[in-house]
C-alpha positions, 0 to 999 in steps of 0.5 A: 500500500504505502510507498515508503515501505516498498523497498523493504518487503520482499513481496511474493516470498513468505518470512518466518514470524517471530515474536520476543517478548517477556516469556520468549526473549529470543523470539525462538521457534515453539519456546513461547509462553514456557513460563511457569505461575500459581496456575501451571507451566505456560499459564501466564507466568512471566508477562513482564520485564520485572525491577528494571534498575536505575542507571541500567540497559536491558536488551529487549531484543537481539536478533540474528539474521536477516529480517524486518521488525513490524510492530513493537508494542509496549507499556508501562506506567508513567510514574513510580512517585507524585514527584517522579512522574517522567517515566515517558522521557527518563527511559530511552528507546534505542536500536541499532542495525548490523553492528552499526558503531552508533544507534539509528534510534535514540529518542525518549520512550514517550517522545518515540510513539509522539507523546512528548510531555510525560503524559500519554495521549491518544494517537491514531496514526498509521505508523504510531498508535497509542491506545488506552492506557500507554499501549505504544504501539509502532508499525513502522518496518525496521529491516536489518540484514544481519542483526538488530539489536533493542535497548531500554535505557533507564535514568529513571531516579527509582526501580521501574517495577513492571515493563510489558512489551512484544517486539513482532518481525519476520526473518527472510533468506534475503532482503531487495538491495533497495533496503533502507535502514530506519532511523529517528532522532530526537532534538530539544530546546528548552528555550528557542533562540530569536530569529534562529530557526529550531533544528528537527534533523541535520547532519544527515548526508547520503540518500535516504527518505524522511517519513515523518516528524513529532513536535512537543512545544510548550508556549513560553510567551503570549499569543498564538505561537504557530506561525512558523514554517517547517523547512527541508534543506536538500541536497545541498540547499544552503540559505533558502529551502527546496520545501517550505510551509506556511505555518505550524498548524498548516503542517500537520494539517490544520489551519486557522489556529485549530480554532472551534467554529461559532465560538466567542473565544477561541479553543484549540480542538486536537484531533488525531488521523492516520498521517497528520493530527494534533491530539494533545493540548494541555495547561495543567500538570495532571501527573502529580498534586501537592498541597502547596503548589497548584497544577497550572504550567504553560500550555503543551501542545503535541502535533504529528506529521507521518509523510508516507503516502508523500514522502520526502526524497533526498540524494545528498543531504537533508536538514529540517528545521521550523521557525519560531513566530508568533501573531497578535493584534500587532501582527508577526512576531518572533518569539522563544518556546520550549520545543523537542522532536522527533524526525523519522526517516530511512536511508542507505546507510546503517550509520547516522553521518554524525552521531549526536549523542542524546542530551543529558537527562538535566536538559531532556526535563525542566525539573 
């Protein structure tokens, strides 16, 4: 169906399903479900990753063999105290294919399946599906032709006691040479720099296909905050785009500030769809309550962007970036937000051409 995943499925040959999950962390053939409980041998017994320990990396899954990843699903809850409610972005999801030096996937947990705060929110995406409560969902094909390996990372301050997950893939003798290598990369700023454009992917050289972006922005100033345009920079586009938008909310979809029809003062409506949406507004700090503080922050506001049926070519390079404007009564201004991203694409190589390390926990979360 979906052109961007064409040159990975080997049409017409049938693959050995595999899936690895808790009770069957090898995804082995007919070893499935072995696991004891009170009920008998295969009768539920270990659903679960259990005590995942502070500072630690679990293999979730390492695959030998030629293959591609279909789905992962995964949950856990969102906060193990009221004061440690960042479970979402304190854990990080990362891959890596064939024995790559650096990972092709490194972004916060939450951020990965576009639930950018610490707060779940409910996506209806062809790529990403997040379902009640915090089922993480990711349909994106991840091919490999010898290895893909899968890591938790936690920086969470405390023991997580409980993480479910299954990884779904199939293993093939042999994949097209056509094959691209899937990738995602998150980016952050806690406060954007006036009249200098926030980078969503740079750094990134060769040929490949961009598939999509999630943007997490919480509004530090006044005002309607969407005016800025997304930019592609390809192949060797150096002071003006190729591509360039007409706003933030035009991006994903959108238009006239999300704003309610018939409405005497303006309310932003979230949706969410199968390529673009904005399922997530919220001015309160619902994960914790104190008796000494009350639960107003400055507004979140999540939207997607998936370009599968119209994806994103580049040859030589490719650099995405969005502007930070806003408007008023007085017309155009040039503001300063707090943004975070994902971008997702493919491309040839297994290697990101600059490995940029994530940030460090301090920078990832304001505490």
């Amino acid at each position: 169906m979906m052109n961007i995943f064409q040159n990975i499925l080997p049409y017409g040959v049938f693959g050995k399903s595999r899936a690895i999950n808790a009770e069957n962390p090898t995804g082995e053939k007919g070893k499935g479900g072995m696991a004891s409980s009170n009920l008998g041998k295969g009768r539920k017994g270990s659903p679960c990753l259990k005590n995942i320990e502070p500072g630690s990396t679990t293999v979730l899954a390492d695959i030998s063999g030629c293959g591609v990843i279909n789905h992962i699903w995964i949950t856990v809850d969102n906060k193990t105290t009221d004061g440690d409610c960042f479970v979402l972005r304190d854990l990080i999801l990362r891959m890596s294919w064939d024995d790559a030096k650096s990972p092709a996937v490194e972004v916060p947990l939450g951020d990965f399946f576009c639930c950018g705060f610490g707060k779940e929110c409910y996506i209806n995406s062809y790529p990403i599906v997040v379902a009640p409560s915090r089922g993480l969902n990711s349909y994106f094909s991840m091919p490999f032709r010898k290895k893909a390996r899968i890591e938790l990372v936690s920086q969470h301050k405390n023991v997580i006691p409980a993480f479910f997950y299954q990884i779904d893939y199939c293993l093939y003798d042999t994949l097209p040479d056509t094959m691209l290598y899937f990738f995602a990369k998150w980016n952050r700023e806690s406060v954007t720099v006036k009249k200098k454009d926030y980078t969503i992917l740079d750094n990134v050289y060769g040929k490949g296909i961009y598939v999509g972006t999630y943007l997490a922005l919480q509004t530090l100033e006044r005002y309607w905050w969407g005016e800025g345009e997304v930019k592609f920079y390809l192949d060797g586009d150096e002071e003006y785009p190729t591509i360039c938008g007409t706003g933030m909310e035009d991006y994903v979809g959108g238009s006239w500030s999300f704003a309610k029809e018939n409405q005497e003062k303006m309310t932003e409506q979230t949706y969410s769809t199968p390529f673009l949406g904005y399922p997530y507004y919220s001015n309160h700090d619902d994960l914790t309550v104190h008796p000494y503080h009350n639960d107003d922050c400055p507004p979140m506001r999540g939207m997607y962007r998936f370009h599968i049926p119209d994806p994103i070519y580049f040859q030589q390079n490719i650099k995405v970036t969005v502007q930070q404007i806003g408007m008023s009564h007085n017309g155009l201004f040039e503001r300063q937000d707090d943004v975070s991203s994902v971008a997702y694409w493919y491309q040839e190589d297994r290697e990101m051409s600059k490995y940029c390390p994530l940030p460090p926990k301090e920078e990832r979360w304001p505490r």
